[in-house]
Each structure stands twice: as structure tokens, then as C-alpha cells.
C-alpha positions, 0 to 999 in steps of 0.5 A: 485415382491414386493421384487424386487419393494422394492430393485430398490426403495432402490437403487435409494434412495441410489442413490439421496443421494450419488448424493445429498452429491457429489454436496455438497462436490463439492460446498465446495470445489469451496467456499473454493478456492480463487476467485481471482489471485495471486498478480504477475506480470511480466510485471511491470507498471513502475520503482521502485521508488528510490531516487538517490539522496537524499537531506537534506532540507533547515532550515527555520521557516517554514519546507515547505518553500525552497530556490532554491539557498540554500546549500543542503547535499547529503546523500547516497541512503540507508538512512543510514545518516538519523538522528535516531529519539528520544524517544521523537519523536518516541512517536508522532508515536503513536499519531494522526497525522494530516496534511495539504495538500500544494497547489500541492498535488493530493489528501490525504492519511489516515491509521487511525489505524497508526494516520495519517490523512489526508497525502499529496499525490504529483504526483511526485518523487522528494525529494521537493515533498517527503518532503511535504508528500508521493509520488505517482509513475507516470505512475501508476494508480490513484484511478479514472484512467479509466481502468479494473484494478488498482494499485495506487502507493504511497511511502514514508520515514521510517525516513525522516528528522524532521521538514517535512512532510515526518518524520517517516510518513511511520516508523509504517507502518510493523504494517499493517498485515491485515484487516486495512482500508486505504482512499484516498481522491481527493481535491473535497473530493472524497473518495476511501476506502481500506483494507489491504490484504498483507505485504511482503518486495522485492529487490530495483530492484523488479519491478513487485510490480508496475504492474496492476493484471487482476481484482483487484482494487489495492493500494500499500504502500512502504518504506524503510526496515529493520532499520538501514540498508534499504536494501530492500522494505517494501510492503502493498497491500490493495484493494478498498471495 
């Protein structure tokens, strides 16, 4: 009897322990799995932003200023005609660079590990407002939108035109891998706090990178890729912390 009272005791120790190691490898394995869903859509928020037409803007002593009776140059949709940068302004890439935000902006956008401070964000996709900074895509989320989830929206050149607020504001921005983070700022000094999650490029007509994702507290950078011939769209996803 002792022999066999030894044997039972045995078999429900070995027991415990194979339960004990099942629900440990069983934990490791949930936390290892990725909590969230993929950044797919199918059902987009709205339009790709394009710029049909795209307009050199009016020389004045002061870049922002515009004549509504001023000749304009149409240039073609890839922004081939765009005019390269120098060396020299290149090298202003790597700097801080600060801005001032015009009376119609909606709220700032800063990426400090690319220099820029303080963008201006336009509610609009015209090439006026594009001049002045970055655009935000209408009828995609804000960062204060009432919804479960959001994806603010944000676009702007890799080149632009010098003297504007648009000239190579986004030309550093296949430099976010991972990890950056990014603050957008409303006009009563609101602050919304990001990182970088993604980078990945999409055809012009890929439209689903528009789209909210069940869950997520989103913001979305675009421009133009690669250089010279713009073909395709640079994207950075990054997510409110």
C-alpha cells in the first residue's frame, strides 16, 4: 500500500507540473501575438489626395502673399517640372526648421526628429492652402473627431516651390522608420502625441490608406515617391500614445 500511495503522489506531482508548463507556454504564446489588427481597410474615408492641377505660386516679397489676378504656370500632375533643390537648400533639410502658423491654419504639425516645427496644418487641398504648409484631407478624422477611432489625414510636397511653406517640408520624411515621435498642436495649444509605426508606399488610386481601422487612434503622412519620377505615394502611419 505504501508503494502504491508513493506511485499516485508521483503521478499527480507529474501532473501539476505538466498542467503548470502548458499554461505558461500557452501565456507566451497570447503575449507574443499582436494585439491589434492589421492596418487594412477596404472601405476608404475618402479620396486620395491629388493635385490635378498644380500651380507655381506668385513672386512677391512675401512668399504667402497671392494676387488673385496673377498669371499662374500649370505644371503636370507628376511634379516632374518642380524645380530640383540645390546643395545649398538641401542643407536646410538637416536643420531645425521653424514656421509660423497663417490665420487659416487648423492646428501645427511637428516631427522633431526631421527639424520641423510647428508646420501649418490647412483644412483643405487646394495648391493656395498646400503652399502655406500641409494639407489635411477633408472628410478624414481630426485629432479631436468624436469617434471610436480615428485617421487624421495630412499630405504634403517632397519638393514644392522655394519660397513657400510647402518647399521640401515632407522631402526627409522616408527617413521615419519607427519609434519617431510626432505632435500635432490645435490653435488653443492642444497637444496630440504620436509615433511611428509604419512606412510603405501605394499606387495614386489606393484609396483604403484613407480609411479609419476598428480600434486605432491614427495619423497619416503622404507625399510624392520616389524622386524625380513621383509615381507612387510615400506613407507613414503613426498612433496616438
Amino acid at each position: 500500500m505504501a508503494m502504491t500511495l508513493a506511485l499516485a503522489l508521483a503521478g499527480v506531482a507529474a501532473f501539476i507540473a505538466f498542467t503548470e508548463e502548458s499554461q505558461q507556454a500557452v501565456a507566451a504564446r497570447s503575449s507574443a501575438e499582436p494585439t491589434h489588427e492589421p492596418l487594412v481597410r477596404s472601405e476608404p474615408d475618402a479620396d486620395p489626395w491629388v493635385e490635378p492641377e498644380v500651380t507655381s505660386p506668385v513672386t512677391s516679397p512675401e512668399p504667402e502673399s497671392h494676387s488673385e489676378d496673377a498669371p499662374e504656370r500649370t505644371l503636370p500632375l507628376d511634379e516632374n517640372n518642380y524645380p530640383l533643390p540645390t546643395d545649398e537648400q538641401l542643407q536646410t533639410t538637416n536643420h531645425q526648421r521653424h514656421y509660423h502658423l497663417p490665420p487659416g491654419a487648423i492646428m501645427s504639425l511637428t516631427i522633431d526628429s526631421l527639424g520641423l516645427n510647428n508646420v501649418p496644418v490647412l483644412n483643405s487641398v487646394t495648391t493656395r492652402a498646400l503652399d502655406k504648409g500641409v494639407v489635411h484631407l477633408p472628410d478624414t478624422s481630426l485629432p479631436w473627431s468624436d469617434t471610436p477611432e480615428r485617421n487624421v489625414y495630412l499630405a504634403g510636397h517632397r519638393l514644392g516651390w522655394p519660397g513657400t511653406g510647402s518647399h521640401l517640408v515632407f522631402y526627409r520624411l522616408n527617413q521615419l522608420s519607427g519609434g519617431e515621435k510626432i505632435t500635432l498642436r490645435d490653435r488653443e495649444g492642444n497637444r496630440y502625441e504620436y509615433t511611428v509605426i509604419d512606412r510603405f508606399t501605394v499606387a495614386p488610386e489606393e484609396n483604403w490608406v484613407t480609411g479609419r481601422v476598428r480600434g486605432r487612434d491614427l495619423l497619416t503622412l503622404q507625399t510624392c515617391t520616389p524622386i524625380p519620377t513621383f509615381d507612387r505615394r510615400l506613407i507613414v502611419r503613426a498612433e496616438r500614445i
